[in-house]
C-alpha atoms as a printed R data frame, in Angstrom:
    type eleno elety resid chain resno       x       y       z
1   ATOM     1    CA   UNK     A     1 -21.834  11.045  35.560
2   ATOM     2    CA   UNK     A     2 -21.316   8.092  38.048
3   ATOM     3    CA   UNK     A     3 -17.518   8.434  37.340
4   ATOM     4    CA   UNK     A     4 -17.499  12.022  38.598
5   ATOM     5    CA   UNK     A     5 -19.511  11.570  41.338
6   ATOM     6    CA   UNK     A     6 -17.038   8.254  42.478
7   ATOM     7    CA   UNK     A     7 -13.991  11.038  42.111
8   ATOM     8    CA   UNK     A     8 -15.241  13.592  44.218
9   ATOM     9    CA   UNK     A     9 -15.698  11.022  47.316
10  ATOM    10    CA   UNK     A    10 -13.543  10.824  50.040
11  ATOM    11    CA   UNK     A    11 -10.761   8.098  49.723
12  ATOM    12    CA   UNK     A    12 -10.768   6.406  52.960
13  ATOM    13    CA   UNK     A    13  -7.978   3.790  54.202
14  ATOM    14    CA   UNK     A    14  -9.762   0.719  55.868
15  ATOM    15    CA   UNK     A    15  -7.657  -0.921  58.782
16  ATOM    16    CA   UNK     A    16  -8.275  -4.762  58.878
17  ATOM    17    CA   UNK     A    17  -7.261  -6.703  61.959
18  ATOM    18    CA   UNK     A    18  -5.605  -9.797  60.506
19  ATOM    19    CA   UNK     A    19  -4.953 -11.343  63.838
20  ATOM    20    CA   UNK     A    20  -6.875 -13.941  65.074
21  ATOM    21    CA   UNK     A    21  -8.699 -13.224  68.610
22  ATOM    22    CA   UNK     A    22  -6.732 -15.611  70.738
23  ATOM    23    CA   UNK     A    23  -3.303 -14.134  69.135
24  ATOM    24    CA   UNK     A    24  -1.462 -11.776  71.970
25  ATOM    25    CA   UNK     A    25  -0.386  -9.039  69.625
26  ATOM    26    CA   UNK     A    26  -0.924  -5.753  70.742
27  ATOM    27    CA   UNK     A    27  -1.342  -2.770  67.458
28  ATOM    28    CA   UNK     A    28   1.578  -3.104  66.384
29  ATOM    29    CA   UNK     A    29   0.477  -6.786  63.974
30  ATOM    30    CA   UNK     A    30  -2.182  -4.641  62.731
31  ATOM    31    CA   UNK     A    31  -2.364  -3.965  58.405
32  ATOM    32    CA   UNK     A    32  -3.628  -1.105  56.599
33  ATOM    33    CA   UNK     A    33  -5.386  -1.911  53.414
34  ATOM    34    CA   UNK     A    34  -6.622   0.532  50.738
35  ATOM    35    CA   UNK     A    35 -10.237   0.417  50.380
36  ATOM    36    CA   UNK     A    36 -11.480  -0.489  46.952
37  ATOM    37    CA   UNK     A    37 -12.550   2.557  46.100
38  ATOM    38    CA   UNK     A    38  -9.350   3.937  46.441
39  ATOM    39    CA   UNK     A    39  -7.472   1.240  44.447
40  ATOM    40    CA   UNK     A    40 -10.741   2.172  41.632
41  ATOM    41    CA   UNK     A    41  -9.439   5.855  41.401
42  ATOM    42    CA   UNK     A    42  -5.901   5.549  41.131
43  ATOM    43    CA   UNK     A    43  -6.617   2.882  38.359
44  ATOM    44    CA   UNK     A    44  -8.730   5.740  36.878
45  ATOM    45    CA   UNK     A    45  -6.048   8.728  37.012
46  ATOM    46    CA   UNK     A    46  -3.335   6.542  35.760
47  ATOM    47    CA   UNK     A    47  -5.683   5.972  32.668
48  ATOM    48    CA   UNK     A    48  -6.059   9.509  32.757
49  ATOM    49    CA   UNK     A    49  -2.947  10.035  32.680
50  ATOM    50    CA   UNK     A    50  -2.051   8.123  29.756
51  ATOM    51    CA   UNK     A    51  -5.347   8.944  27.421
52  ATOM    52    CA   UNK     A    52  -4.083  12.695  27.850
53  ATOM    53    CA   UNK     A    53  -0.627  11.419  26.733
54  ATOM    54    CA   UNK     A    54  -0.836  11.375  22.571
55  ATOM    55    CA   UNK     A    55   1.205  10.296  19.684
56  ATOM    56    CA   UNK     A    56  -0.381  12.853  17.595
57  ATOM    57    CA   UNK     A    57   1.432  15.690  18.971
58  ATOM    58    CA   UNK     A    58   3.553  17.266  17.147
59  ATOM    59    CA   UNK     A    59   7.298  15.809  18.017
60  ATOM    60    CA   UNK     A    60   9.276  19.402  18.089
61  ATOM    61    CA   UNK     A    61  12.760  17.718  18.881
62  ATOM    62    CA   UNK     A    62  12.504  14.737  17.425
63  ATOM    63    CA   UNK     A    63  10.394  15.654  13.655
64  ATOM    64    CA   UNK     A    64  12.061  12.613  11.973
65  ATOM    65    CA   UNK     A    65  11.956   9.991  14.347
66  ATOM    66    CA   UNK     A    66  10.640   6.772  11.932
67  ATOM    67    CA   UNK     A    67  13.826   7.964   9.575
68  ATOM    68    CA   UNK     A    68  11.182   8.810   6.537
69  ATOM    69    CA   UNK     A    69  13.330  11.423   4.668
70  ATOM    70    CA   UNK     A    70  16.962  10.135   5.001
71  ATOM    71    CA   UNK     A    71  18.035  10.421   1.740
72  ATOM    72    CA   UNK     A    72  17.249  14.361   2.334
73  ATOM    73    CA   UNK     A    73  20.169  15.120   4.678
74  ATOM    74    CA   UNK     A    74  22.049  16.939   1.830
75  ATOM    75    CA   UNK     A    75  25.237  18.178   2.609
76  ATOM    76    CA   UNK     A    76  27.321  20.812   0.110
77  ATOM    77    CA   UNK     A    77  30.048  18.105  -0.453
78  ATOM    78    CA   UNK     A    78  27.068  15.361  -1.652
79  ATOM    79    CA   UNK     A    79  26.093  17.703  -4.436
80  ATOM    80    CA   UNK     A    80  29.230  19.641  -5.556
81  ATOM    81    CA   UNK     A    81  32.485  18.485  -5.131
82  ATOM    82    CA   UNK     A    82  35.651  19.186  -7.859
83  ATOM    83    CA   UNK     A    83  38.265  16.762  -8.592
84  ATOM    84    CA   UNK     A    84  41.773  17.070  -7.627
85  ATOM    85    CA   UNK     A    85  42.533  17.956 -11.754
86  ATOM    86    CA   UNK     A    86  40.156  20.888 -11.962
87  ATOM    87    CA   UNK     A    87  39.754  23.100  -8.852
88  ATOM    88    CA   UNK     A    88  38.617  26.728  -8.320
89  ATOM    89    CA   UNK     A    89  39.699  29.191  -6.625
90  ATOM    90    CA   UNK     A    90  39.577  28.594  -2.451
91  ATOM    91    CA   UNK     A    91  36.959  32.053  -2.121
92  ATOM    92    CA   UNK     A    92  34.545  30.824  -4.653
93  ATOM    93    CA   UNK     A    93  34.881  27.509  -3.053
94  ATOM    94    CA   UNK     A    94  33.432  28.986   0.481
95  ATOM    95    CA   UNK     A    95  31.429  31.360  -0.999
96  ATOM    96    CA   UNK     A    96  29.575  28.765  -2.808
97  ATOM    97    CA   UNK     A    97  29.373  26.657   0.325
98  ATOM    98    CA   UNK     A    98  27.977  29.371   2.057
99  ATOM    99    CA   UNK     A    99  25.127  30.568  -0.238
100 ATOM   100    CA   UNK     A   100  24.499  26.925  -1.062
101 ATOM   101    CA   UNK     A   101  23.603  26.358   2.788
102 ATOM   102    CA   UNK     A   102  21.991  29.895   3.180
103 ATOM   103    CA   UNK     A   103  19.872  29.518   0.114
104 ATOM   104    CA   UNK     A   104  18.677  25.829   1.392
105 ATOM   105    CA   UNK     A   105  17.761  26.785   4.414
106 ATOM   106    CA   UNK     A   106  16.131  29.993   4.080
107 ATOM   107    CA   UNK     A   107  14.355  28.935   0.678
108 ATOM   108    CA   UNK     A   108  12.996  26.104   2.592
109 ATOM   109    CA   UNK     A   109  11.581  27.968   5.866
110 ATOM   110    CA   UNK     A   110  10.331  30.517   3.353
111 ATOM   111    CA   UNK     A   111   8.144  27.662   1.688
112 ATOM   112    CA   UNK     A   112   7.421  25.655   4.422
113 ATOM   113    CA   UNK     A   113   6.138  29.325   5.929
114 ATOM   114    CA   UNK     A   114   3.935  29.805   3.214
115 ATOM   115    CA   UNK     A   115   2.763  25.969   2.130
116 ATOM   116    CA   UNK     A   116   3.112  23.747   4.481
117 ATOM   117    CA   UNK     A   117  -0.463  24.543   6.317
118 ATOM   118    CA   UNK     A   118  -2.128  23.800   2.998
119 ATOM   119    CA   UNK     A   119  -0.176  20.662   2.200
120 ATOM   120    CA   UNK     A   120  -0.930  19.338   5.330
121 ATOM   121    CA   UNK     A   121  -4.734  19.919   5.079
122 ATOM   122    CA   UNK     A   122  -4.789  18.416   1.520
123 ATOM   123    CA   UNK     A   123  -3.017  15.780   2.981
124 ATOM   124    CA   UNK     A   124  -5.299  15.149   6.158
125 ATOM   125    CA   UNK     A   125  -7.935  15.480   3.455
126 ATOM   126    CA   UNK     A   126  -6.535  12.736   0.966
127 ATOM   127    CA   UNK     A   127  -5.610  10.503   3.704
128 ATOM   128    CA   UNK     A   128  -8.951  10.433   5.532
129 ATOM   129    CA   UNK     A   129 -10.830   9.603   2.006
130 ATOM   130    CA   UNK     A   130  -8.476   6.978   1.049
131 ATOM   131    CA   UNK     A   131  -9.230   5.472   5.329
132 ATOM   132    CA   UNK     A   132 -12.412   5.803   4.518
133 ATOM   133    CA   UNK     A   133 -13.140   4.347   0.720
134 ATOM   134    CA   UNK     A   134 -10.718   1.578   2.430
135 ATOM   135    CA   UNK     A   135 -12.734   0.820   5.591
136 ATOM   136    CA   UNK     A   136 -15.929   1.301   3.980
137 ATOM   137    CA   UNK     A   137 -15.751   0.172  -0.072
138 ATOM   138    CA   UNK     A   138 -12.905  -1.975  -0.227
139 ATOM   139    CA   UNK     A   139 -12.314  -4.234   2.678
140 ATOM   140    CA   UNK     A   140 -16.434  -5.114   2.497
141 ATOM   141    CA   UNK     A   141 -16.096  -6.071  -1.125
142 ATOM   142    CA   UNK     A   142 -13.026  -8.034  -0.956
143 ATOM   143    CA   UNK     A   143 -14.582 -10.085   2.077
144 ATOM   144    CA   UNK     A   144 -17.757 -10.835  -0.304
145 ATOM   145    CA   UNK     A   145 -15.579 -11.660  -2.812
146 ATOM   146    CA   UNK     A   146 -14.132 -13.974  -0.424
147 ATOM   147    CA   UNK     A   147 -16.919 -15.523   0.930
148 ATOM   148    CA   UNK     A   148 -18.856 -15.927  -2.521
149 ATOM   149    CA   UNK     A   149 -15.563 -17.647  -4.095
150 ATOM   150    CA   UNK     A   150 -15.035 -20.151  -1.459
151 ATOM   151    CA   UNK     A   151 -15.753 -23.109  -3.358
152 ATOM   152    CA   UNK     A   152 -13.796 -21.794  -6.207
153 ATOM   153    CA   UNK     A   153 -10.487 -21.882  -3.552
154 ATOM   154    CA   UNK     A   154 -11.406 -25.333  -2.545
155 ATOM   155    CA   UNK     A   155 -11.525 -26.037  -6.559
156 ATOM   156    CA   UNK     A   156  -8.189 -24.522  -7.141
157 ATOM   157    CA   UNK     A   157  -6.722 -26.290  -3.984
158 ATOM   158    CA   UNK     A   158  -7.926 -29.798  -5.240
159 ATOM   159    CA   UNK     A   159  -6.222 -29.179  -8.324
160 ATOM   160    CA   UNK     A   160  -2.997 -28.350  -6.889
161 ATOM   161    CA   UNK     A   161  -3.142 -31.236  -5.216
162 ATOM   162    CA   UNK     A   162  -4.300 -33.743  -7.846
163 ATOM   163    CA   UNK     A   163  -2.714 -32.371 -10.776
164 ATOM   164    CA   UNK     A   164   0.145 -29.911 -10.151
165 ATOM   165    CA   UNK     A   165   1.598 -31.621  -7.086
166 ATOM   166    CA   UNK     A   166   1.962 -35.023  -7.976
167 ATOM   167    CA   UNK     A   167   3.569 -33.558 -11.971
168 ATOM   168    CA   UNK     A   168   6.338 -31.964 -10.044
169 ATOM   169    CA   UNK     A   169   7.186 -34.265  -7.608
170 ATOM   170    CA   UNK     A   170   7.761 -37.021 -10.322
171 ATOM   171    CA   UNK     A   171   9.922 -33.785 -12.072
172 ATOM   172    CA   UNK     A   172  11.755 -33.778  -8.683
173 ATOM   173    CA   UNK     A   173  12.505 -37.143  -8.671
174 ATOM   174    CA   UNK     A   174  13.281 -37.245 -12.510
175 ATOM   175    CA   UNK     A   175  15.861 -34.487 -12.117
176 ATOM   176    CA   UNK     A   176  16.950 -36.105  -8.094
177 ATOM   177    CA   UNK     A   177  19.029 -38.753 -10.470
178 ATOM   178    CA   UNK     A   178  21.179 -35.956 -12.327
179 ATOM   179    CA   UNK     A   179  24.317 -35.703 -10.756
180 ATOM   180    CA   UNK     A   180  27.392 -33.377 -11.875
181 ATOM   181    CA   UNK     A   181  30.930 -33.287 -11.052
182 ATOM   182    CA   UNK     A   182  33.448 -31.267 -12.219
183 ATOM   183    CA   UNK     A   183  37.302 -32.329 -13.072
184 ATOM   184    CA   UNK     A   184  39.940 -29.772 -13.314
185 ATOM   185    CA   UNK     A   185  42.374 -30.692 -16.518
Protein backbone atom coordinates (compact mmCIF):
# COMPACT_ATOMS: atom_id res chain seq x y z
CA UNK A 1 0.00 0.00 0.00
CA UNK A 2 2.93 2.39 0.93
CA UNK A 3 4.41 1.61 -2.57
CA UNK A 4 1.31 2.96 -4.30
CA UNK A 5 0.85 5.73 -2.34
CA UNK A 6 4.98 6.72 -2.94
CA UNK A 7 3.96 6.36 -6.95
CA UNK A 8 1.20 8.57 -7.08
CA UNK A 9 3.35 11.60 -5.48
CA UNK A 10 4.64 14.27 -7.30
CA UNK A 11 8.35 13.81 -8.45
CA UNK A 12 9.95 17.00 -7.66
CA UNK A 13 13.62 18.11 -8.88
CA UNK A 14 15.53 19.73 -5.86
CA UNK A 15 18.07 22.55 -6.96
CA UNK A 16 21.16 22.55 -4.59
CA UNK A 17 23.46 25.55 -4.58
CA UNK A 18 26.91 23.98 -4.55
CA UNK A 19 28.70 27.25 -4.42
CA UNK A 20 30.11 28.46 -1.50
CA UNK A 21 28.74 32.06 -0.26
CA UNK A 22 31.85 34.07 -0.88
CA UNK A 23 32.12 32.43 -4.58
CA UNK A 24 31.03 35.28 -7.34
CA UNK A 25 29.05 32.99 -9.57
CA UNK A 26 25.94 34.21 -10.67
CA UNK A 27 23.01 31.02 -11.70
CA UNK A 28 24.65 29.87 -14.10
CA UNK A 29 27.28 27.38 -11.36
CA UNK A 30 24.08 26.26 -10.03
CA UNK A 31 23.25 21.96 -10.16
CA UNK A 32 20.07 20.27 -10.40
CA UNK A 33 19.84 17.10 -8.44
CA UNK A 34 17.01 14.52 -8.50
CA UNK A 35 15.38 14.25 -5.26
CA UNK A 36 15.46 10.83 -3.71
CA UNK A 37 12.24 10.08 -4.21
CA UNK A 38 12.56 10.39 -7.68
CA UNK A 39 15.76 8.28 -8.04
CA UNK A 40 13.29 5.56 -5.58
CA UNK A 41 10.66 5.40 -8.48
CA UNK A 42 12.60 5.04 -11.44
CA UNK A 43 14.51 2.22 -9.52
CA UNK A 44 10.94 0.86 -9.01
CA UNK A 45 9.59 1.02 -12.79
CA UNK A 46 12.76 -0.36 -14.13
CA UNK A 47 12.03 -3.41 -11.77
CA UNK A 48 8.75 -3.21 -13.12
CA UNK A 49 9.76 -3.35 -16.11
CA UNK A 50 11.76 -6.35 -15.97
CA UNK A 51 9.39 -8.58 -13.44
CA UNK A 52 6.71 -8.08 -16.34
CA UNK A 53 9.44 -9.31 -18.76
CA UNK A 54 9.23 -13.47 -18.53
CA UNK A 55 11.05 -16.43 -19.78
CA UNK A 56 7.97 -18.41 -19.59
CA UNK A 57 6.39 -17.00 -22.54
CA UNK A 58 5.95 -18.83 -25.15
CA UNK A 59 9.04 -18.09 -27.75
CA UNK A 60 6.82 -17.96 -31.20
CA UNK A 61 9.98 -17.30 -33.47
CA UNK A 62 12.43 -18.83 -31.82
CA UNK A 63 10.49 -22.52 -30.37
CA UNK A 64 13.90 -24.33 -30.38
CA UNK A 65 16.24 -22.02 -29.06
CA UNK A 66 18.36 -24.49 -26.35
CA UNK A 67 18.74 -26.89 -29.70
CA UNK A 68 16.63 -29.84 -27.75
CA UNK A 69 15.29 -31.69 -30.87
CA UNK A 70 18.16 -31.48 -33.45
CA UNK A 71 18.30 -34.75 -34.51
CA UNK A 72 14.49 -34.04 -35.70
CA UNK A 73 15.29 -31.74 -38.64
CA UNK A 74 14.48 -34.58 -41.14
CA UNK A 75 14.94 -33.84 -44.54
CA UNK A 76 13.52 -36.32 -47.61
CA UNK A 77 17.18 -37.02 -48.71
CA UNK A 78 18.13 -38.22 -44.78
CA UNK A 79 15.51 -40.92 -45.01
CA UNK A 80 15.26 -42.06 -48.68
CA UNK A 81 17.84 -41.74 -51.00
CA UNK A 82 18.63 -44.52 -54.10
CA UNK A 83 21.98 -45.38 -55.24
CA UNK A 84 23.41 -44.49 -58.48
CA UNK A 85 22.84 -48.61 -59.54
CA UNK A 86 19.13 -48.68 -58.84
CA UNK A 87 17.10 -45.51 -59.56
CA UNK A 88 13.39 -44.85 -60.29
CA UNK A 89 11.80 -43.11 -62.43
CA UNK A 90 12.41 -38.95 -62.07
CA UNK A 91 8.14 -38.47 -61.41
CA UNK A 92 7.99 -40.98 -58.69
CA UNK A 93 11.12 -39.48 -57.42
CA UNK A 94 9.25 -35.87 -56.87
CA UNK A 95 6.16 -37.24 -56.23
CA UNK A 96 7.50 -39.07 -53.35
CA UNK A 97 9.37 -35.99 -52.19
CA UNK A 98 6.38 -34.15 -52.27
CA UNK A 99 3.89 -36.35 -50.31
CA UNK A 100 6.77 -37.26 -48.02
CA UNK A 101 6.97 -33.40 -46.99
CA UNK A 102 3.11 -32.88 -47.26
CA UNK A 103 2.33 -35.90 -45.20
CA UNK A 104 5.05 -34.70 -42.40
CA UNK A 105 3.88 -31.63 -42.07
CA UNK A 106 0.27 -31.84 -42.16
CA UNK A 107 0.24 -35.22 -40.07
CA UNK A 108 2.15 -33.36 -37.54
CA UNK A 109 -0.05 -30.00 -37.21
CA UNK A 110 -2.97 -32.41 -37.30
CA UNK A 111 -1.56 -34.10 -34.01
CA UNK A 112 -0.04 -31.41 -32.44
CA UNK A 113 -3.82 -29.77 -33.07
CA UNK A 114 -5.39 -32.42 -31.34
CA UNK A 115 -2.61 -33.58 -28.47
CA UNK A 116 -0.41 -31.30 -27.74
CA UNK A 117 -2.74 -29.36 -24.99
CA UNK A 118 -3.00 -32.66 -23.15
CA UNK A 119 0.66 -33.59 -23.37
CA UNK A 120 1.58 -30.48 -22.10
CA UNK A 121 -0.75 -30.62 -19.03
CA UNK A 122 0.42 -34.22 -18.23
CA UNK A 123 3.63 -32.87 -18.55
CA UNK A 124 3.21 -29.66 -16.27
CA UNK A 125 1.57 -32.29 -14.09
CA UNK A 126 4.57 -34.89 -13.99
CA UNK A 127 7.06 -32.23 -13.76
CA UNK A 128 5.60 -30.33 -10.81
CA UNK A 129 5.32 -33.83 -8.73
CA UNK A 130 8.71 -34.91 -9.55
CA UNK A 131 9.82 -30.66 -8.20
CA UNK A 132 7.99 -31.39 -5.55
CA UNK A 133 8.79 -35.20 -4.19
CA UNK A 134 12.44 -33.63 -5.02
CA UNK A 135 12.26 -30.44 -2.91
CA UNK A 136 10.26 -31.96 -0.31
CA UNK A 137 11.20 -36.05 0.10
CA UNK A 138 14.43 -36.33 -1.38
CA UNK A 139 16.80 -33.50 -0.85
CA UNK A 140 15.61 -33.61 3.19
CA UNK A 141 16.48 -37.26 3.38
CA UNK A 142 19.67 -37.22 1.61
CA UNK A 143 20.84 -34.21 3.93
CA UNK A 144 19.91 -36.53 7.10
CA UNK A 145 21.58 -39.11 5.60
CA UNK A 146 24.39 -36.82 5.41
CA UNK A 147 24.47 -35.45 8.58
CA UNK A 148 23.79 -38.86 10.51
CA UNK A 149 26.81 -40.56 8.44
CA UNK A 150 29.35 -38.01 9.15
CA UNK A 151 31.55 -39.97 11.20
CA UNK A 152 31.22 -42.82 8.88
CA UNK A 153 32.96 -40.25 5.99
CA UNK A 154 35.60 -39.32 8.43
CA UNK A 155 36.02 -43.35 8.90
CA UNK A 156 36.25 -43.96 5.25
CA UNK A 157 38.61 -40.89 4.78
CA UNK A 158 41.08 -42.22 7.51
CA UNK A 159 41.24 -45.32 5.74
CA UNK A 160 42.09 -43.94 2.50
CA UNK A 161 44.62 -42.34 3.99
CA UNK A 162 46.18 -45.01 6.22
CA UNK A 163 45.62 -47.94 4.20
CA UNK A 164 44.84 -47.32 0.51
CA UNK A 165 47.14 -44.33 0.02
CA UNK A 166 50.28 -45.32 1.32
CA UNK A 167 49.61 -49.32 -0.76
CA UNK A 168 49.59 -47.41 -3.97
CA UNK A 169 52.11 -45.06 -3.64
CA UNK A 170 54.71 -47.86 -2.81
CA UNK A 171 52.83 -49.57 -6.24
CA UNK A 172 53.81 -46.23 -7.88
CA UNK A 173 57.13 -46.33 -6.94
CA UNK A 174 57.45 -50.18 -7.54
CA UNK A 175 56.26 -49.78 -11.13
CA UNK A 176 58.35 -45.83 -11.34
CA UNK A 177 61.58 -48.32 -11.90
CA UNK A 178 60.08 -50.15 -15.10
CA UNK A 179 61.40 -48.65 -18.00
CA UNK A 180 60.78 -49.78 -21.80
CA UNK A 181 62.41 -49.03 -24.96
CA UNK A 182 61.79 -50.20 -28.13
CA UNK A 183 64.52 -51.18 -31.00
CA UNK A 184 63.52 -51.41 -34.54
CA UNK A 185 65.37 -54.70 -36.22
Amino acid sequence: MNGTMMRSMDARETEIDLRDAGDGEDDEGQQTWKTQLETVLEEEEEEDVISTQSDTRPLINERDPRQINECLKVSFEDVIAEPVSVRSGDRVWIWSNALFEVSRVWLYRIFTALLAVPVSLLAGILFAVLSFVHIWFFTPCVQVVLINTGWLQTLWSSVLDIIILPFFQSVAKCCSGISVVLTRE
